[in-house]
FIMIPA-384746 format. One record per residue: residue number from 1; residue in three letters; x, y, z of N, C-alpha, C in turn. Coordinates in steps of 0.001 Angstrom, whole numbers, plus 500000, padded with zeros to 6 digits. Layout:
% FIMIPA-384746
NUGU; NUM; Ala; X; Y; Z; X; Y; Z; X; Y; Z $
...
% end
This chain:
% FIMIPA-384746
NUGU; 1; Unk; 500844; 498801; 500000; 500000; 500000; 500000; 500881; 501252; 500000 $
NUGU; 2; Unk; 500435; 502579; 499990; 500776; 504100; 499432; 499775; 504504; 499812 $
NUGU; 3; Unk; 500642; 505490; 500890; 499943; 506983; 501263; 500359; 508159; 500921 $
NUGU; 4; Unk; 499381; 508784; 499644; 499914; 510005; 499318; 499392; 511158; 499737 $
NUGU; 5; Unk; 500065; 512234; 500121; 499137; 513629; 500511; 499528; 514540; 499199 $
NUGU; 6; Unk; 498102; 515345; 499136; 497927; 515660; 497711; 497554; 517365; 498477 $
NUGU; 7; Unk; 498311; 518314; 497547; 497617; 519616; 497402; 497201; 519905; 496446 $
NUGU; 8; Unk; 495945; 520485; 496612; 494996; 520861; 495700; 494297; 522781; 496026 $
NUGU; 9; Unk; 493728; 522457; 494682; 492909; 524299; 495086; 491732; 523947; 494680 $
NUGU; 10; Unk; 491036; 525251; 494915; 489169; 524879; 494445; 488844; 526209; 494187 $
NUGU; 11; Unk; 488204; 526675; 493436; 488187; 528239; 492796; 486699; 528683; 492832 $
NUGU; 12; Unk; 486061; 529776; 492211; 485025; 529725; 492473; 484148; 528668; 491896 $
NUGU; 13; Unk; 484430; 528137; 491014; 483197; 527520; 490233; 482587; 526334; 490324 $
NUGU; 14; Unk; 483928; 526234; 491894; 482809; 524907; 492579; 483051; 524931; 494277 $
NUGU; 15; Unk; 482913; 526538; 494294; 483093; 527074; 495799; 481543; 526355; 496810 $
NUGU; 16; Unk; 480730; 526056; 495693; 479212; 525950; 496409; 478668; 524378; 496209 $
NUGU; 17; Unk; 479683; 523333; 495507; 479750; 522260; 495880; 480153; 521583; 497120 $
NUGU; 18; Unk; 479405; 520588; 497190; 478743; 520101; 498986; 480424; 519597; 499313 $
NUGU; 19; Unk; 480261; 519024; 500447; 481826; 518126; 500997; 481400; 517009; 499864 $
NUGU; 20; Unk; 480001; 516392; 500010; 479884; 515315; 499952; 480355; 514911; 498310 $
NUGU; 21; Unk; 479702; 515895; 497746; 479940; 515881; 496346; 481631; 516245; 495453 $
NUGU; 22; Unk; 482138; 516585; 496652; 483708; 517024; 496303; 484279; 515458; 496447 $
NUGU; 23; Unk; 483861; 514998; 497377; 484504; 513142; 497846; 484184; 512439; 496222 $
NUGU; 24; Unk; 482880; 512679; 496507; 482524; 511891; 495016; 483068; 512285; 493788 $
NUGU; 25; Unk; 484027; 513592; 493737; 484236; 513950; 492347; 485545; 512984; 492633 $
NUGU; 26; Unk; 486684; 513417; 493800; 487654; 512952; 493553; 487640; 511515; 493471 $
NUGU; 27; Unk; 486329; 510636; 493853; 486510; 508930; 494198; 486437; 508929; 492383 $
NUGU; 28; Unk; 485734; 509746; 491873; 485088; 509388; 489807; 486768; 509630; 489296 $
NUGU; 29; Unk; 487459; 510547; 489876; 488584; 511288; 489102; 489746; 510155; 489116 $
NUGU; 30; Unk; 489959; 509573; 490165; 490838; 508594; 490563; 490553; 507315; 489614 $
NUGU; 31; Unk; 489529; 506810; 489676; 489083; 505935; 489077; 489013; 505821; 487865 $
NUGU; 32; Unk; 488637; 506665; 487462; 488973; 506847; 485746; 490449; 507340; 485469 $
NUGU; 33; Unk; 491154; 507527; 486399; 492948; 507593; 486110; 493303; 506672; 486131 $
NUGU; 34; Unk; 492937; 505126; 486732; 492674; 504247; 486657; 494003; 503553; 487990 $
NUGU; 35; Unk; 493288; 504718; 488695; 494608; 504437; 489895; 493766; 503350; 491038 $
NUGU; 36; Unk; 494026; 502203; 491719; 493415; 501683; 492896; 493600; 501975; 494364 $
NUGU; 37; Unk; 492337; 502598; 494896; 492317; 502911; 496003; 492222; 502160; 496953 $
NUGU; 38; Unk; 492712; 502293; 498419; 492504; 501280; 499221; 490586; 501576; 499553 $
NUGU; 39; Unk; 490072; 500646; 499804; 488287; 501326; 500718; 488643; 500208; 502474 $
NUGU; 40; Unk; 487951; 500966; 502780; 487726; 500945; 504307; 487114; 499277; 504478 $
NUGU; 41; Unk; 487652; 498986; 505845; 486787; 497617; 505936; 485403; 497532; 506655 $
NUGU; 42; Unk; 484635; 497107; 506844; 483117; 497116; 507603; 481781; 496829; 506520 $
NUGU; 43; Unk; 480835; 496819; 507274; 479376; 496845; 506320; 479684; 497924; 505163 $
NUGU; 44; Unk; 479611; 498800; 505451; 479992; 499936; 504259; 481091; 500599; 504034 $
NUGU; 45; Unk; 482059; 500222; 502936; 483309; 500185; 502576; 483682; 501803; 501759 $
NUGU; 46; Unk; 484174; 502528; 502083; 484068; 503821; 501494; 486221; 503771; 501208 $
NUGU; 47; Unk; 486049; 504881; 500069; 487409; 505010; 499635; 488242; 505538; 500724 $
NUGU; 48; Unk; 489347; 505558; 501021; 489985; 505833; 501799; 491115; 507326; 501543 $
NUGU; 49; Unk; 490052; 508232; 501310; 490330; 509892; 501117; 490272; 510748; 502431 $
NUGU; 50; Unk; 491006; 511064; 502460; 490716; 511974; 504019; 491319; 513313; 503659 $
NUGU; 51; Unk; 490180; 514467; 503416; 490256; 515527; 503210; 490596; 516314; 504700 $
NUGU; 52; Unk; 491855; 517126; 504798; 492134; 517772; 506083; 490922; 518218; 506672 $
NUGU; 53; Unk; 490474; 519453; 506347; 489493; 520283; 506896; 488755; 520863; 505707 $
NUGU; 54; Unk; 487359; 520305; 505768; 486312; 520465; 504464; 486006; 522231; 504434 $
NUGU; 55; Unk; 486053; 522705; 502843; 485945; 523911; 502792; 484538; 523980; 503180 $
NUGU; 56; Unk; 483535; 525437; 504023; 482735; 525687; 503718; 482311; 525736; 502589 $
NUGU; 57; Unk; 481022; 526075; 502488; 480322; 526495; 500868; 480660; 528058; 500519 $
NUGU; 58; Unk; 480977; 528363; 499605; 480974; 529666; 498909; 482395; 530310; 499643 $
NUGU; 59; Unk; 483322; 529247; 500381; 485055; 529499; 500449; 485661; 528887; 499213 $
NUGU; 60; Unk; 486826; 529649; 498687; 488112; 528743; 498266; 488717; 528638; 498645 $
NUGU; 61; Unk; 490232; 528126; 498578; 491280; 527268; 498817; 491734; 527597; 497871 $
NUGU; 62; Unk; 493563; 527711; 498222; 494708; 527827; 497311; 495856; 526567; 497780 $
NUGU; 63; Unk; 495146; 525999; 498789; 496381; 524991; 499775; 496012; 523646; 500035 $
NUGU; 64; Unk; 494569; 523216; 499834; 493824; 522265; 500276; 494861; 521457; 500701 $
NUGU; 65; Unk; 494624; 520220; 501486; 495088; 518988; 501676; 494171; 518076; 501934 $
NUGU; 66; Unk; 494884; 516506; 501244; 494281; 515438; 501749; 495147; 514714; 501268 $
NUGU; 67; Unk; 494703; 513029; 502660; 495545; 511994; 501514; 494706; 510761; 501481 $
NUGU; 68; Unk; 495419; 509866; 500592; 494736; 508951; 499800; 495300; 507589; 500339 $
NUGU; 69; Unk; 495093; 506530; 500220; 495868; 505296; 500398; 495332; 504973; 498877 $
NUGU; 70; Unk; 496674; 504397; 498635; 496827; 503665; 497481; 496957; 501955; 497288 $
NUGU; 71; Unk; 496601; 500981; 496799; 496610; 499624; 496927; 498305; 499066; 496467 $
NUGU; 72; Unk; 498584; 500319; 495318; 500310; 499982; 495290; 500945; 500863; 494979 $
NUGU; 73; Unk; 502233; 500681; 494891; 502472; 502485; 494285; 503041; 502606; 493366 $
NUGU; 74; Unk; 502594; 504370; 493033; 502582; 505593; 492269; 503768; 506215; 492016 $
NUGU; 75; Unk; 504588; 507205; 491292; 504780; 508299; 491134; 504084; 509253; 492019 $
NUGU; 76; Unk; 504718; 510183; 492419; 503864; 511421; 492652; 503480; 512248; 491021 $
NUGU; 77; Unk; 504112; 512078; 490583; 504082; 512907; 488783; 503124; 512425; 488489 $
NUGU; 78; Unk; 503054; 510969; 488647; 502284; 510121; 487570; 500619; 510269; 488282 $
NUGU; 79; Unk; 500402; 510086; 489387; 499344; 510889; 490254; 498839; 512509; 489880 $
NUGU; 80; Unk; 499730; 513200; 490059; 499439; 514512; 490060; 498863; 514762; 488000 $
NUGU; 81; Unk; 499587; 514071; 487418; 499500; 514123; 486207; 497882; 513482; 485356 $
NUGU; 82; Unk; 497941; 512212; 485605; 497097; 511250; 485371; 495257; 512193; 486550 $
NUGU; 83; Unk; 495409; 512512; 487237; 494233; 513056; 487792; 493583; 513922; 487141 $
NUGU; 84; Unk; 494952; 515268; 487195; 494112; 516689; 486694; 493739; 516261; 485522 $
NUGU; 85; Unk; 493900; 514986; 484419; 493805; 515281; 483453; 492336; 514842; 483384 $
NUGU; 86; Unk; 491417; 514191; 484680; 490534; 513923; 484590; 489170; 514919; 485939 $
NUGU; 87; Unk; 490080; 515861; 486489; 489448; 516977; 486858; 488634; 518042; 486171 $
NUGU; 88; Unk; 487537; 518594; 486790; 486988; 519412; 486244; 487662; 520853; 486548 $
NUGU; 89; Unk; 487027; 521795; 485213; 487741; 523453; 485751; 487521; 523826; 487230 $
NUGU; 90; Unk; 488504; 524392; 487740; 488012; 524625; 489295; 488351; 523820; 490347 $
NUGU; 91; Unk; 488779; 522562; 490096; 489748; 522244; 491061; 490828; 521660; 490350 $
NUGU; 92; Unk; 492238; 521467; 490471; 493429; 521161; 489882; 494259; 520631; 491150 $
NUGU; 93; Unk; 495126; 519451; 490985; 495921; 519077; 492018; 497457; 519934; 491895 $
NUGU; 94; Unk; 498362; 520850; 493066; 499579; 521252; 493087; 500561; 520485; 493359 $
NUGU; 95; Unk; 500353; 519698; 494269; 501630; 518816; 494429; 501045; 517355; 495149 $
NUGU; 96; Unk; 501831; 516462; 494521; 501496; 515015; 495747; 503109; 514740; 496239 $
NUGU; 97; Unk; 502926; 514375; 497726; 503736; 513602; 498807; 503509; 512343; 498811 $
NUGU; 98; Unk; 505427; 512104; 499499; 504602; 510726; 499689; 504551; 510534; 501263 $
NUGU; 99; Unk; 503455; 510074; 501900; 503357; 510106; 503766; 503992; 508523; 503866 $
NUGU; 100; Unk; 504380; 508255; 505022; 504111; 506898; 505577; 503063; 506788; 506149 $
NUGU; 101; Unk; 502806; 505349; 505739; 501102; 504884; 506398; 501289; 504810; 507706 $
NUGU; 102; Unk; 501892; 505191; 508743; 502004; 505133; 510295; 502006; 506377; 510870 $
NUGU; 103; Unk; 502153; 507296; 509951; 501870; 509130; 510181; 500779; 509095; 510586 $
NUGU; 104; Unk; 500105; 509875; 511963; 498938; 510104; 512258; 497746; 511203; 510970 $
NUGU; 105; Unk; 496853; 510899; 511666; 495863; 510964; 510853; 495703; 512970; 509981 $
NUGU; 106; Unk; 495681; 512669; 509159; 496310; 514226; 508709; 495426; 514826; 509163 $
NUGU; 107; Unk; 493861; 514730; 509731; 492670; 515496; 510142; 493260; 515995; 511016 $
NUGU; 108; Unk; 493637; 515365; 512193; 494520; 515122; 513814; 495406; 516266; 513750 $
NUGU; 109; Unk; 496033; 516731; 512478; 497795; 517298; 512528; 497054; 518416; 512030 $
NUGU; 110; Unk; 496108; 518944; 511595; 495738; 520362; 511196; 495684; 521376; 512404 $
NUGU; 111; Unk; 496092; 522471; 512309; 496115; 523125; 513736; 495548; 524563; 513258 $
NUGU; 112; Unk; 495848; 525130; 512167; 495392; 526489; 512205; 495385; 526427; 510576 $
NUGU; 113; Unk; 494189; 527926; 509756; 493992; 528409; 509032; 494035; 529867; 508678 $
NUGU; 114; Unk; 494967; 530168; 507603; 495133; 531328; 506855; 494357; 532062; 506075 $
NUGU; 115; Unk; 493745; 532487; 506188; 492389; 533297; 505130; 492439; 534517; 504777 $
NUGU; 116; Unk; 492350; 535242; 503457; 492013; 536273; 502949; 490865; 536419; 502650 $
NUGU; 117; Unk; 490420; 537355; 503338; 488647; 537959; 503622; 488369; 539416; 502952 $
NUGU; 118; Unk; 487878; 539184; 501951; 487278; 541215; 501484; 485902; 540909; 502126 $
NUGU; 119; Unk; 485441; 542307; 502362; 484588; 542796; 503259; 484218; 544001; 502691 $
NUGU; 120; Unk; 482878; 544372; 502116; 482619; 545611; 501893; 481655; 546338; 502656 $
NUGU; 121; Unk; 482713; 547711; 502762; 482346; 548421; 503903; 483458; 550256; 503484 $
NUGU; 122; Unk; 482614; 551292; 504288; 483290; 552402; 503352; 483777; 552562; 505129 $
NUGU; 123; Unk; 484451; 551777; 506427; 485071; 552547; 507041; 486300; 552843; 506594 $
NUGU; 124; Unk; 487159; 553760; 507559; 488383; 554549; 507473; 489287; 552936; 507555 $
NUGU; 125; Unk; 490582; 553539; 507345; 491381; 552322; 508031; 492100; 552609; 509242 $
NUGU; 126; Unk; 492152; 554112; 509821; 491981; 554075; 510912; 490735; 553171; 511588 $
NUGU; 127; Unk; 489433; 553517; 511111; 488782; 552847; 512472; 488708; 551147; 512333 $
NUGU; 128; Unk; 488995; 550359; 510984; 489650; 549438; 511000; 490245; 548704; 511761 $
NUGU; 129; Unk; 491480; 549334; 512185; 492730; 548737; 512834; 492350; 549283; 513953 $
NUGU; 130; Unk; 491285; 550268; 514455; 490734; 550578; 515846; 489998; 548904; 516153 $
NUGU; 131; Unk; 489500; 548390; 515433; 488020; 547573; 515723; 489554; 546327; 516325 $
NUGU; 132; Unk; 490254; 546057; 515176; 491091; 544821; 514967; 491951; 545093; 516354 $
NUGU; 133; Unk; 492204; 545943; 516788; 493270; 546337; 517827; 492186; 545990; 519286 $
NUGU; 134; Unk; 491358; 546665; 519181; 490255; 546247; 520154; 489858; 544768; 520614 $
NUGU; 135; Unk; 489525; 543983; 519650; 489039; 542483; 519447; 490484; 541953; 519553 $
NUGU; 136; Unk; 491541; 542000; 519223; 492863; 541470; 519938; 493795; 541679; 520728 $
NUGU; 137; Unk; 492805; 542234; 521373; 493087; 543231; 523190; 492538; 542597; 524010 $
NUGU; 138; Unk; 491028; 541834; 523746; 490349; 541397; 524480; 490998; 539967; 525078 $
NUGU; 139; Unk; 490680; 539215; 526625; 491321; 538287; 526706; 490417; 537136; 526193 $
NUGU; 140; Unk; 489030; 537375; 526444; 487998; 536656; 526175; 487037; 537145; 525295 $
NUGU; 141; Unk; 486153; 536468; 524336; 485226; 537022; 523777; 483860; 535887; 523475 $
NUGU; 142; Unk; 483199; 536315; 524227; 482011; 535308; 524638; 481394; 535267; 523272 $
NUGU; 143; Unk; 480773; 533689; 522644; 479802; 533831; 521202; 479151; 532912; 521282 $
NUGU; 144; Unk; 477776; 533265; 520628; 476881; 532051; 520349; 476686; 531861; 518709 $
NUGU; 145; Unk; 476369; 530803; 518425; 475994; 530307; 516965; 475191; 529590; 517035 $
NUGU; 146; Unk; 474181; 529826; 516240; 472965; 529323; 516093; 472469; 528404; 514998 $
NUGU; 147; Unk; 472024; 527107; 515216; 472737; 525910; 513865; 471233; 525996; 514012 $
NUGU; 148; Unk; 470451; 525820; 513109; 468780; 525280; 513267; 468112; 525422; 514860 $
NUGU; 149; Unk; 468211; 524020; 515405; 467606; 524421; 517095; 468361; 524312; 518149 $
NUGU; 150; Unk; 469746; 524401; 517807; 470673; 524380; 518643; 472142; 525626; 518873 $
NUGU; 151; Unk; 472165; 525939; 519732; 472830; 527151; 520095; 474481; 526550; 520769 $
NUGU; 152; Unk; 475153; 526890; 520013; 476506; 526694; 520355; 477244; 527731; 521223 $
NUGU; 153; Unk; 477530; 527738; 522396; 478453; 528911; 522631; 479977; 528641; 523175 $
NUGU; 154; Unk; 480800; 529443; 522982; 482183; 529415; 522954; 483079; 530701; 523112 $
NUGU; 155; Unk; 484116; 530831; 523161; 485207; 531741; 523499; 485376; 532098; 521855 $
NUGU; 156; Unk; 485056; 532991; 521016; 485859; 533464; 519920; 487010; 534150; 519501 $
NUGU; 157; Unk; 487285; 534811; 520963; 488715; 535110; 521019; 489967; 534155; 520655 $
NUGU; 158; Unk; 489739; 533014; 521756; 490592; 532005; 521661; 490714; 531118; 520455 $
NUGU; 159; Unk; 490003; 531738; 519277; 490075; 530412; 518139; 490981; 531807; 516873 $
NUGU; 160; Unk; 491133; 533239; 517465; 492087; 533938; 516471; 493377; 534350; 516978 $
NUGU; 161; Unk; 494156; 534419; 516332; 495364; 534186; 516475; 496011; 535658; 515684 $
NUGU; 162; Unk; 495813; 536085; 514721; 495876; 537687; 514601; 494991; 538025; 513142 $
NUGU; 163; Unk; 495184; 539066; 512846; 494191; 539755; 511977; 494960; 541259; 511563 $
NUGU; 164; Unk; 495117; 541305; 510655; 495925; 542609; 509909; 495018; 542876; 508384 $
NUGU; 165; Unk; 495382; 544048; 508003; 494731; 544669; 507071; 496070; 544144; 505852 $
NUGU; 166; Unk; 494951; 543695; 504739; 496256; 543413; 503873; 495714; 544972; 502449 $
NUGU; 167; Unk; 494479; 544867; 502147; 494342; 546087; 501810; 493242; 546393; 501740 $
NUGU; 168; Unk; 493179; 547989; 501681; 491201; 548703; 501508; 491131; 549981; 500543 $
NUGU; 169; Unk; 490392; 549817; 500348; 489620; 550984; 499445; 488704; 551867; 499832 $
NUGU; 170; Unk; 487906; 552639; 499430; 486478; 553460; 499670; 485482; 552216; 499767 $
NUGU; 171; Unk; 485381; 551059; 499333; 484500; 550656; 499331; 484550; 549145; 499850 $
NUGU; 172; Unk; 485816; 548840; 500151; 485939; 547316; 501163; 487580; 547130; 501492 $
NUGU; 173; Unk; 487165; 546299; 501787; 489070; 546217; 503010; 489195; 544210; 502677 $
NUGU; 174; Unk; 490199; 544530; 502455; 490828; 542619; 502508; 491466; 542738; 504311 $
NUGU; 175; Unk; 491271; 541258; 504409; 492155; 541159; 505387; 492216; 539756; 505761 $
NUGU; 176; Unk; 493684; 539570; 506386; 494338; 538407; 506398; 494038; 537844; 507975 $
NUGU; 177; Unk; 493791; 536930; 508108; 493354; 536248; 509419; 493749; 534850; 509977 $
NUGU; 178; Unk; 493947; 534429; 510638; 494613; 533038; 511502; 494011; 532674; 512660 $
NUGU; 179; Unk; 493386; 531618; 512053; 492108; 530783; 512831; 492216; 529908; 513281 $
NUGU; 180; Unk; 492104; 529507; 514272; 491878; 527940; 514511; 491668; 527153; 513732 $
NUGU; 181; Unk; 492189; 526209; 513330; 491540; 524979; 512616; 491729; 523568; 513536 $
NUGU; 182; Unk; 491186; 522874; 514066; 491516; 521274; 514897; 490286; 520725; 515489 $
NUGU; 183; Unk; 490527; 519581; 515839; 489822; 518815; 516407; 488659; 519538; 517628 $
NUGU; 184; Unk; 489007; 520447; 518120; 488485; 521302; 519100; 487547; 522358; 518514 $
NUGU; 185; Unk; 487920; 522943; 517392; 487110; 524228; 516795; 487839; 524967; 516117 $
NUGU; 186; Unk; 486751; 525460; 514867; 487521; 526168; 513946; 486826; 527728; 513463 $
NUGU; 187; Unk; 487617; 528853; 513516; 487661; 530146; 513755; 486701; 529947; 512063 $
NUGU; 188; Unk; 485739; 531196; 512305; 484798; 531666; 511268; 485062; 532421; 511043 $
NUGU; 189; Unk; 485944; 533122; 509472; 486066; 534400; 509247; 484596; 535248; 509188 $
NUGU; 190; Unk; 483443; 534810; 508982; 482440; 535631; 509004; 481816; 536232; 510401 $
NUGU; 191; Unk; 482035; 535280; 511539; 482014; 535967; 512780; 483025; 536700; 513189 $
NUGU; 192; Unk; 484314; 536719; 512769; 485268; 537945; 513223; 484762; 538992; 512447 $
NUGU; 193; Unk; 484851; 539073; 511475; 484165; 540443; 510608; 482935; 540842; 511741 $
NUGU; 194; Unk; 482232; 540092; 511813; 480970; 540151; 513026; 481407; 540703; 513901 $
NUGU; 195; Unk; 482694; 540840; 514675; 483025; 540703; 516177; 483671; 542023; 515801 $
NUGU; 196; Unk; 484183; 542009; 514451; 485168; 543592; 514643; 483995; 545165; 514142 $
NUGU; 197; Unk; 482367; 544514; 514032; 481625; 545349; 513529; 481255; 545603; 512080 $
NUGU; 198; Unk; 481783; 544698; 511243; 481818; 545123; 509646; 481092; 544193; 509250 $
NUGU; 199; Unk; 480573; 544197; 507895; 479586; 543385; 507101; 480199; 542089; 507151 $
NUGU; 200; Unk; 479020; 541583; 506473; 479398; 540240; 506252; 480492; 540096; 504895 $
NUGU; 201; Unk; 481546; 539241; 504825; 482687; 539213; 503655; 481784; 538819; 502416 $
NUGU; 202; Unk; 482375; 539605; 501485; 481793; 539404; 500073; 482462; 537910; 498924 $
NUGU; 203; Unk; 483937; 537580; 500035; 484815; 536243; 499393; 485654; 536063; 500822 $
NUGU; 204; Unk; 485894; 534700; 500585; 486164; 534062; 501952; 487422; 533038; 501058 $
NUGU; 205; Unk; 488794; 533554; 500785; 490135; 532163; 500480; 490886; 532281; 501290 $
NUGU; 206; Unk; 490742; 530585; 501401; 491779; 529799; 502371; 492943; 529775; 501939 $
NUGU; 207; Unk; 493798; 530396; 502386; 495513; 530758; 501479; 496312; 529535; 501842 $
NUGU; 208; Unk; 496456; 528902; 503301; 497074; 527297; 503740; 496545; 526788; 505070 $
NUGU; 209; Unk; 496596; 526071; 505054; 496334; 525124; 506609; 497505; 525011; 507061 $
NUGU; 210; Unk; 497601; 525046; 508171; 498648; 524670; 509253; 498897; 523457; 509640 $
NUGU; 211; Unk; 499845; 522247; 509194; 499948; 521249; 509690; 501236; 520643; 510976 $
NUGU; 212; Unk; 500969; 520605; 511899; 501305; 520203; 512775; 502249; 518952; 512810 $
NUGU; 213; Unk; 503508; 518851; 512433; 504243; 517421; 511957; 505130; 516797; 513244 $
NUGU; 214; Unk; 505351; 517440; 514387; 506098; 517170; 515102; 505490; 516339; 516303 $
% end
């Protein structure tokens, strides 16, 4: 067997495709590369893809990760090559690794996320870096989220890690942010925009994940 970890991107034009339906593109893409995957053992045997941390809907990605078990092995070329050629526009593979199959579980090793957020909004960038300076002053920041009939609450402070202006205009501001990503909870660029007072973001890309190797 072969465990490869694969980077990939996802652009807009399939920013609003489900998790579920992203699994299923890559299980069709593989398969018709005519590569063999390992599947899981039990009543219901599923491919053995493990996407780090699933994009929301209507995010991209420039960094994705996941990896694959393979039944024998690959090239990384011959992988990376043989796929995209059976990908649709909008997602493309950047690089494949090769892991050992005794490396913990790549979900496990994700620790934090990088995001570029525009936001339209006509404040100053003084009062900007007032809001951002404020909200990462605080030691705590109490939040609730509201899923259908259930109310989540949590510390939102503790899931950001910093927040800087990368650029703004008269009419919206980018900005770069570092979130939590793990097993515990993962930072919402749309509730920090929330927390620093500004609209909701008009584009939400994931620039890399943080993987944790040590």
């Amino acid at each position: 067997m072969q465990r490869l970890r694969i980077r990939f991107s996802r652009g807009d034009s399939l920013k609003y495709i489900s998790h579920l339906d992203i699994m299923r593109l890559w299980h069709r893409a593989f398969r018709r590369a005519g590569l063999e995957i390992v599947y899981s053992e039990g009543f219901s045997p599923h491919p053995r893809i493990h996407i780090a941390a699933p994009l929301p809907l209507g995010v991209t990605g420039e960094s994705e990760l996941m990896d694959v078990v393979f039944k024998r092995e690959y090239s990384p070329l011959t992988v990376l090559e043989a796929v995209n050629n059976q990908l649709p526009p909008g997602i493309e593979i950047k690089q494949v690794m090769p892991v050992g199959l005794s490396v913990p579980s790549l979900q496990g090793q994700v620790s934090r996320a990088h995001y570029r957020v525009e936001i339209p909004t006509s404040a100053s960038q003084q009062e900007v870096e007032s809001a951002i300076a404020n909200l990462l002053g605080m030691e705590t920041l109490s939040w609730e989220h509201q899923r259908q009939d259930k109310t989540r609450r949590y510390d939102l402070r503790s899931q950001i890690g910093d927040i800087r202006i990368e650029e703004i205009t008269a009419s919206s501001v980018i900005l770069y942010m570092d979130l939590q990503c793990d097993n515990t909870g993962s930072g919402k660029p749309a509730e920090v925009a929330k927390a620093l007072g500004l609209p909701p973001p008009s584009s939400i890309h994931r620039i890399r994940l943080v993987v944790e190797t040590g």
